[in-house]
N, C-alpha and C positions, 0 to 999 in steps of 0.2 A: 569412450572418451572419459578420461577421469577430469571432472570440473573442482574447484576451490569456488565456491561461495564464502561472501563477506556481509555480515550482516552483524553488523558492532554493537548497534543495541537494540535491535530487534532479534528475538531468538524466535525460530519458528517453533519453540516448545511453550513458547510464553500465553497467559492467558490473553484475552482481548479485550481492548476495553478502556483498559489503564489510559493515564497520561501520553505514553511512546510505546503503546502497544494497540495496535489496527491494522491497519492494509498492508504496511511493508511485511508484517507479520504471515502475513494469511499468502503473501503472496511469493515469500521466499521459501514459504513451507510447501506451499501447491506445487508452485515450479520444479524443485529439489524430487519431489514425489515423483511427477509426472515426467523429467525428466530419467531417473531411476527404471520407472515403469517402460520407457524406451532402451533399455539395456545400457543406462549410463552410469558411473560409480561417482556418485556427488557427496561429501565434506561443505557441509558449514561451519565457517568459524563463528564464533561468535563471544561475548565479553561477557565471564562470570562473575553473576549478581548477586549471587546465593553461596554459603559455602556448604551448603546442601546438596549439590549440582555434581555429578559424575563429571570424569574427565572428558568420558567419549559417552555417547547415546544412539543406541544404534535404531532410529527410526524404522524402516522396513528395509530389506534388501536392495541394495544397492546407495542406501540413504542415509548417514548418520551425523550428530552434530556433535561439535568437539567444542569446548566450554575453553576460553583464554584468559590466564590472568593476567587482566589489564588494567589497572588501577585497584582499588579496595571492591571485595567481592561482596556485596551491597549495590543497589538501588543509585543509580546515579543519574539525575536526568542527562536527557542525549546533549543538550547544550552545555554540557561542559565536561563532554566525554575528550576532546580534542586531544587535552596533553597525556593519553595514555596509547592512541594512535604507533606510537610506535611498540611500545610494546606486544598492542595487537602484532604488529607486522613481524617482531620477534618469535614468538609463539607461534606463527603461520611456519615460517622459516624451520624453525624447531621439528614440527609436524611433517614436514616439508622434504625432511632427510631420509625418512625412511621411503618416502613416493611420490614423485614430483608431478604436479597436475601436470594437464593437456594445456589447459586454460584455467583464469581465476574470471572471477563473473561480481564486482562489487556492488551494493547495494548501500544505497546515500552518501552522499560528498566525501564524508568522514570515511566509510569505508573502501570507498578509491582510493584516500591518501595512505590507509594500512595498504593496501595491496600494492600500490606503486611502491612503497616504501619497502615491499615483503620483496618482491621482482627484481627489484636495482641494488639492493643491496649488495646481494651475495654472485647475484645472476652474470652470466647463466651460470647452471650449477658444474658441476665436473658431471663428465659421463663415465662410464661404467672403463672406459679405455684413458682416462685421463685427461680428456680433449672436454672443454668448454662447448656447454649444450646452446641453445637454440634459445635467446628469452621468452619466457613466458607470454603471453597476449595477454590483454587485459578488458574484459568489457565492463562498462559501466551503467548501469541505470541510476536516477537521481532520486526517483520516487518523488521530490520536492525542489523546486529550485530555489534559495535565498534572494534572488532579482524580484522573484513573484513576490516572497513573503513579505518582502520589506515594501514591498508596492502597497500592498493591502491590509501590512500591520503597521509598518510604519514605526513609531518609537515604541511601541509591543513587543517587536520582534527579538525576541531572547535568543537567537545565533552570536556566536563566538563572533567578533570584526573580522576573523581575522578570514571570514569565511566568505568576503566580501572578492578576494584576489585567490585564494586557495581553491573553490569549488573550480570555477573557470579555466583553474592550471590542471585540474585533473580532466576538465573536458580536454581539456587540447593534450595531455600525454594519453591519456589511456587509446588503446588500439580501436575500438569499437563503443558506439553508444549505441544503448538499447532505450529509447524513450518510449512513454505510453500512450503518447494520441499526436498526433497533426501540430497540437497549438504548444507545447514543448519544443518539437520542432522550430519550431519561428521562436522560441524565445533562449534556447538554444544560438541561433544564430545570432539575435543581436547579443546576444553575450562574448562572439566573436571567434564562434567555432565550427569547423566547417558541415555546413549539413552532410554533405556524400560523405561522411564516417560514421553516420547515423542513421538506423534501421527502426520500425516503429515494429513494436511488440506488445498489446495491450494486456492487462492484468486480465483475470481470466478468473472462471466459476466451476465448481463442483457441480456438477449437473449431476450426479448420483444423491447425492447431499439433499442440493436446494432444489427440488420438483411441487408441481402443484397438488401431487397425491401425495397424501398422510397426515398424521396426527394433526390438528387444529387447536390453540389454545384457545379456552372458552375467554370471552369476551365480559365486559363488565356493563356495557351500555353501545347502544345498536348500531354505534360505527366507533372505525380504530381508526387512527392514526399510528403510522410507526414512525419513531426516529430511533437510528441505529451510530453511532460511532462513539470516537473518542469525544469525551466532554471539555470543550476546549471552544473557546470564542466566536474563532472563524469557521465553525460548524451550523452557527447562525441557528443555533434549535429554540433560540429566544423570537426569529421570528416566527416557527411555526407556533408558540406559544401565545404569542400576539395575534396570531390568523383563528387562532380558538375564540378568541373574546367576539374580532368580525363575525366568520360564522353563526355564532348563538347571535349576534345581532340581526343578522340575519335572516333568523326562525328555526338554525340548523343547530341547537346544544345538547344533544347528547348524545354527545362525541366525547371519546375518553383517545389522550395523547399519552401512548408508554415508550418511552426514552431507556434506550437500554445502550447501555457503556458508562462510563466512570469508576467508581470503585467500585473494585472487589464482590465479586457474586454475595450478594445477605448482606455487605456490609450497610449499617448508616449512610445513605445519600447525605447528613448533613457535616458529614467529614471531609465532604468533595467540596471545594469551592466553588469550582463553577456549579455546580449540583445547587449550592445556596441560592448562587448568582441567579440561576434559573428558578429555582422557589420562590426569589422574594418578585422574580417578574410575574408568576404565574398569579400572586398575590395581587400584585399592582392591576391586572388585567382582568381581575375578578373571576379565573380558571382554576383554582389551585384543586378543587376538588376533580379534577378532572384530566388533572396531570400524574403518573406512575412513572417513578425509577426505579428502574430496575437492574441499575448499577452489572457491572460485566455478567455475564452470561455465555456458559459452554458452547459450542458450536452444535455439540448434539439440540441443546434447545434452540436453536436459530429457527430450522425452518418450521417448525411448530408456532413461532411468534409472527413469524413474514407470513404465513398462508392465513392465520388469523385479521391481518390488519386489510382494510379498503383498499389504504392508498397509503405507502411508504414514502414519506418527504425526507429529500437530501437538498439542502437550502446552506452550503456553504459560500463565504465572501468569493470564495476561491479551492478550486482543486484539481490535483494534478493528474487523479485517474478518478479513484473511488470505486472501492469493490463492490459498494454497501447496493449500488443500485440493480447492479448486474444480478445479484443473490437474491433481489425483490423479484426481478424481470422472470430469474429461473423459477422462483415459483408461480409464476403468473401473476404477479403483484402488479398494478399501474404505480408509475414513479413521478411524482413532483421534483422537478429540477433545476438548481440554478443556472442557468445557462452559461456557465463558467469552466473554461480549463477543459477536461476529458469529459466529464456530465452531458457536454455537448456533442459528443462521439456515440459515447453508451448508447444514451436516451432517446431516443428520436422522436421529435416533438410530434403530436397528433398519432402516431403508429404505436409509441411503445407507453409513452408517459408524456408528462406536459414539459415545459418550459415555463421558467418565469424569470426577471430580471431577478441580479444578485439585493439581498437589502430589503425586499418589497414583500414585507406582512401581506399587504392587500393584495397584490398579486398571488399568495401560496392559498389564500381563503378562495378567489374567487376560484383555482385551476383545481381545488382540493373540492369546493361548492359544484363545480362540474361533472366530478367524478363521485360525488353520496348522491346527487340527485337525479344522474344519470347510469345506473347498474349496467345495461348492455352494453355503455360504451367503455365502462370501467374494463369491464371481462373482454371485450375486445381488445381493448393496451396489452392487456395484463397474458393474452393467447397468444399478440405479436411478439410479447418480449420475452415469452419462454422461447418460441421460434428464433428470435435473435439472437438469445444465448449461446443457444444450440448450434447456429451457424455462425458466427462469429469468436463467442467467446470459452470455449471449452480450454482447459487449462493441457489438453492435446496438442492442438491449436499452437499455442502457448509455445509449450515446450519445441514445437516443430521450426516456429518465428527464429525463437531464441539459437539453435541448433544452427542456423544459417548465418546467424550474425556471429556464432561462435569461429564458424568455417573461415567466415570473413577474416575476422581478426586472427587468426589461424595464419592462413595464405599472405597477408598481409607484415606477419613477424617475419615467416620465413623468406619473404622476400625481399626482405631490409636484411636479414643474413647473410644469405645468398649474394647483395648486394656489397655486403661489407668485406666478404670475404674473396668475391672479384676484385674490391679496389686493394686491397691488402697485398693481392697476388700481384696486379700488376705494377706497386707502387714498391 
C-alpha cells in the first residue's frame, strides 16, 4: 500500500521538546517506520521550516519525508499555520503526479484540511487509460481536539477561531477517524460525528529503544523525579514542583526533579518562558536547588534518563494520549498520572502507576511519598508496565490498528464509487 502522511508542522525529523515539537512527532515518525517495516511505501509531507532542509529525505526503506513550501521556510508556530494550508495541499498535488497514494493518513485538524483540500481538488486523478480514478480516502487522527482545549485553557487558547467549525468539518468529511483512547471517542461524538467511522488506535512505544536493561544516568541526590515534555502550561510540571516543597515537609528532601523539554539541547533554560515561569515557582516553593533543566534532549539519551528516575510524573490539566508515560512504563519506570484523557487508558491505577486528580500538588506528593517510601511496590508498577507495553503498546500493534482502519476507509471510497457510477448508469 503506498500511504500519504500529513503532518504540517510536526516533522518526524524534528528534535523534541520545542514549543510544537512532542508526541505528534514521535508518533508520526514511529508509525511511518513501523508501517514501512510491514512492506508499506509511506511519504510524509510535511511544511519547510528551515531552508537548510532537502526536498526529499529518505528515512529508511520504504519511508521518506518530503519538505512543502508552505508559507516562509522559517519557524512558524502551529497556530498560525492555517492560511498556508492550501498550499500544503498544492505541493501534495504536485508530488502527487508522478504516484498516486492508496490512501492519505492526516495528522491534526490543520492537516485533514490540507488533505481534503489535496483529494477534491483535482480528484479523482485521470488514470493511465484517460477514465477518472477512484477518490482518495482519507483518515484522520486529531492528536488534540480544540473543544478539550478551550475547556481547559479557556481565553489561553491560542487556536485560529476559525478552528472552532473547521476541525468538526473535517471530522464529518474525511472517510475514517483513527483516535487514541475511549475518552476522544465520546468527545468526538458530542462534537457531532458519527462514532461507527471511528476506530481507536493508541499511540505506541519503541520497546527496542525504551527497556529496563542499560546505561543508567548517575543521579545527583537519592531519589529522581522525571518530568518529560513540551514546556507549556497545561503540562502542570509547576505542580510537581510544588509536591517537592510537600514532600521535604514531609521529611522526604532529597529529591532532585530533572525536567527535560523546552529549548534546544545546552541551550539557556532562561530563554524559555515557561522555563522562567517554572524557576521563579521553584523559588517561591523554596525548591530551586533541587530543580534541573534540561531543556530538549536526543532520543538516544531518553532511556538512560527514564531508567535513572524513581517515579516519572505526567500531571497535565488534560491530554489526549501522551507518549511520555508508555516510554517510563517500557523501561519499568512507576508513572504518576493525572487521570485525564488517554493517561487514564495507558496508566492503570494501582498495576502500572498511580492516579491523582488533575490540579492537586498534594495529591502528586502523597502518590509520589508512596513510591520513595515504598521500593517493592515501586518495582512492582514499574514490571507491570513494562508487561503492558509489551502487550498493548508496541508501535507493531500500531501499525496493524491503523492497516485495518486504512482498509476501512478503503472499502468505504470504493463503495460511494461503485455507488455513484450505478446511479449514473441508470439515470
Amino acid at each position: 500500500m503506498k500511504i500519504a502522511m500529513v503532518s504540517e508542522h510536526a516533522s518526524p525529523l524534528a528534535a523534541l521538546g520545542g514549543v510544537d515539537a512532542g508526541g505528534q512527532n514521535v508518533h508520526v515518525a514511529a508509525l511511518s517506520a513501523a508501517l514501512a517495516r510491514r512492506g508499506h511505501r509511506v511519504t510524509v509531507y510535511t511544511r519547510r521550516d528551515s531552508t537548510k532542509l532537502a526536498a526529499r529525505v529518505k528515512v529508511m526503506r520504504g519511508f521518506e519525508v518530503v519538505h512543502v513550501d508552505a508559507g516562509p521556510p522559517c519557524h512558524v508556530p502551529k497556530d498560525e499555520l492555517l492560511p498556508y494550508m492550501g498550499e500544503l495541499a498544492e505541493g501534495m498535488v504536485r508530488d502527487w503526479a508522478a504516484g498516486v497514494p492508496d490512501i492519505v493518513h492526516a495528522h491534526f485538524w490543520m492537516s485533514g484540511l490540507a488533505a481534503l483540500k489535496a483529494v477534491h481538488r483535482e480528484f479523482a486523478f485521470q488514470g493511465a487509460d484517460g477514465t477518472r480514478g477512484t477518490p482518495l480516502p482519507v483518515v484522520q487522527t486529531f492528536h488534540a481536539l480544540g473543544t478539550v482545549k478551550r475547556r481547559y485553557q479557556g481565553s489561553s487558547d491560542t487556536s485560529p477561531v476559525e478552528r472552532r467549525h473547521l476541525e468538526p468539518l473535517v471530522g464529518r468529511s474525511v472517510d475514517r477517524i483513527l483516535a487514541t483512547c475511549p475518552d476522544e471517542v465520546l468527545e468526538l461524538k458530542a462534537m457531532g460525528i458519527d462514532p461507527l467511522k471511528v476506530s481507536v488506535a493508541p499511540c505506541g512505544v519503541d520497546l527496542a529503544r525504551f527497556t529496563p536493561e542499560g546505561e543508567v544516568e548517575a543521579r545527583n541526590r537519592s531519589h529522581r523525579i522525571l518530568s518529560v515534555g513540551r514546556l507549556v502550561p497545561r503540562k502542570g510540571v509547576d505542580l510537581v514542583i510544588q509536591s517537592l516543597s510537600i514532600l521535604r515537609d514531609s521529611g522526604i528532601g532529597d529529591v532532585e526533579l530533572v525536567i527535560a523539554g523546552g529549548g534546544a539541547e545546552g541551550e539557556d533554560s532562561a530563554m524559555d518562558p515557561e522555563a522562567r515561569r517554572l524557576q521563579d515557582a521553584a523559588e517561591r516553593y523554596g525548591v530551586r536547588d533541587q530543580v534541573t533543566f534540561r531543556g530538549q534532549m536526543s532520543r538516544d539519551a531518553m532511556p538512560a534518563l527514564f531508567r535513572s528516575a524513581d517515579v516519572v510524573a505526567c500531571t497535565p490539566w488534560y491530554e489526549p494520549f501522551g507518549i511520555v508515560p508508555l516510554e517510563a512504563m517500557a523501561c519499568g519506570i512507576p508513572v504518576v498520572a493525572a487521570a485525564v484523557g488517554g493517561l487514564q487508558d495507558s496508566v492503570v491505577h494501582g498495576e502500572t502507576g498511580l492516579h491523582v486528580p488533575p490540579k492537586d500538588p498534594q495529591a502528586i506528593a502523597s502518590a509520589i511519598h508512596s513510591l520513595l517510601t515504598n521500593p517493592a511496590f515501586a518495582r512492582k508498577l514499574g514490571k507491570a508496565g513494562r508487561k503492558r507495553a509489551q502487550s498493548r503498546f508496541s508501535w507493531e500493534l500500531v501499525a496493524a490498528e491503523s492497516e485495518k482502519a486504512y482498509l476501512l476507509a478503503i472499502r468505504k471510497t470504493l463503495g460511494a464509487a461503485e455507488a455513484a457510477v450505478m446511479q449514473g448508469a441508470a439515470s
